[in-house]
N, C-alpha and C positions, 0 to 999 in steps of 0.2 A: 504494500500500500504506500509506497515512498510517491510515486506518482501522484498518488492523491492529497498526500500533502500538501510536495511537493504545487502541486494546483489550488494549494488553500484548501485543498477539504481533510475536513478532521475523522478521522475512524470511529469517533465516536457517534456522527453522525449516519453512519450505515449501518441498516440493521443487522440482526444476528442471523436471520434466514438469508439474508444477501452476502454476508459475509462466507455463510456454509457454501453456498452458491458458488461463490469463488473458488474458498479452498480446496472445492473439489471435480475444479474444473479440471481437464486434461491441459497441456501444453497450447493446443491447436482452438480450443474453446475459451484459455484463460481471457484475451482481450478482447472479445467481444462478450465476456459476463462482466468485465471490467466496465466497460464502456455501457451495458444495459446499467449498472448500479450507479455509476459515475453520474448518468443520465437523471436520475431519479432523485438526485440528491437536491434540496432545496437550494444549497453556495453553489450547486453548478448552473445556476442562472441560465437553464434552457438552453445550454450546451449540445449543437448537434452530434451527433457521432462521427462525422468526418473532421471537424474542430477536433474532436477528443484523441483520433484515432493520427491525426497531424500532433497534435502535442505529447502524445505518448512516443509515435517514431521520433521526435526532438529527443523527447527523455532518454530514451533507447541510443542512439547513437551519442548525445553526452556522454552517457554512462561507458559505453564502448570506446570511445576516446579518452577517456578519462584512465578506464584500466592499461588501454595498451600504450600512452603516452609513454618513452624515455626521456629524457631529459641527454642532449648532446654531451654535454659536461656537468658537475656539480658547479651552484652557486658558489661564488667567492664572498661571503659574506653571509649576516645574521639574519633571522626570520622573524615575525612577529606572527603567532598565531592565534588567531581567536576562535576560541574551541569551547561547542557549546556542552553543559555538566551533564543535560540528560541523553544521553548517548546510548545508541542499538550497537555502536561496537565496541569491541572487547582487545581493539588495536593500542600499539605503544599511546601514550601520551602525546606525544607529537605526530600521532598519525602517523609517522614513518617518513615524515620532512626530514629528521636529521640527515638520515640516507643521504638528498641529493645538496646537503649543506656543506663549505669547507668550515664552518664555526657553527652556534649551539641556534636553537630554535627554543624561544620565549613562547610560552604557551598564556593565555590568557583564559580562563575561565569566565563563560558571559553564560546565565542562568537562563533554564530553557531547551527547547529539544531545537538541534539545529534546524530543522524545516518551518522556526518560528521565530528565529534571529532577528529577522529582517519586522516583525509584528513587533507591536505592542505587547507590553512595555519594555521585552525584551531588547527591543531597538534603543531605547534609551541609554541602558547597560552598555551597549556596543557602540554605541556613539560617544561615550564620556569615554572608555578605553580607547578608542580611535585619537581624540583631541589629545589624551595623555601621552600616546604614543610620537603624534604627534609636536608636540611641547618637549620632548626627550629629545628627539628627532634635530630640532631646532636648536636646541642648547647646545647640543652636542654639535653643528656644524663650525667646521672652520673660518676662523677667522678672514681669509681670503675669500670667501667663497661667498660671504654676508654682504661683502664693498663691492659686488657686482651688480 
């Protein structure tokens, strides 16, 4: 259900026979039972199925890119991560950034499941970390680099 989050819908909003519905679709049936419940859902604001069935192939190929991305060389420098606490994985602390870093990755804790970062109130959280980061950022530059 990342998808439907992902699209601002909440799981709690789908029923329990619709959710059975799904979990026991086959492979070949899962998105079009996706897409009937998706449908029905009051946040999905009248969502036709070729809209849903277009922003799921989005989802689907981010997510495909996202796995098979390398990275040509590691970063020369630090990371700031903002990593939300209610989390579906059970990965390093830094997600596994340090990997493509030559130095450490700062993690930041912003409360909330990441598919809600970007909401209320959790966006407030994330935006006072952003400024501080910022503000670090700026102290820290070089003196030369200020007089341009």
């Amino acid at each position: 259900m990342a998808f439907g989050q992902l699209a601002g819908l909440s799981i709690q909003d789908v029923p329990a026979e619709a959710m059975e519905r799904i979990s026991d679709a086959s492979d070949e049936a899962l998105l079009p039972r996706m897409i009937e419940v998706l449908r029905g859902l009051p946040a999905a604001g009248g969502l036709d199925a070729s809209h849903i069935e277009r922003l799921f192939s989005a989802h689907e190929r981010l997510g495909e890119a996202y796995r098979n991305d390398v990275p040509a060389k590691r970063y020369e420098g630090t990371a700031e991560m903002f990593r939300a606490v209610q989390r579906q994985s059970a990965r390093a602390e830094d997600e596994g950034w340090s990997a493509w870093l030559t130095e450490s990755v700062r993690v930041s804790p912003v409360p909330g499941p990441h598919t809600r970062l970007l909401k209320e109130p959790h966006v407030r959280v994330l935006a006072e970390l952003l400024r501080e980061q910022l503000r670090r950022l700026e102290s820290a530059e070089p003196e030369a680099t200020k007089q341009d």
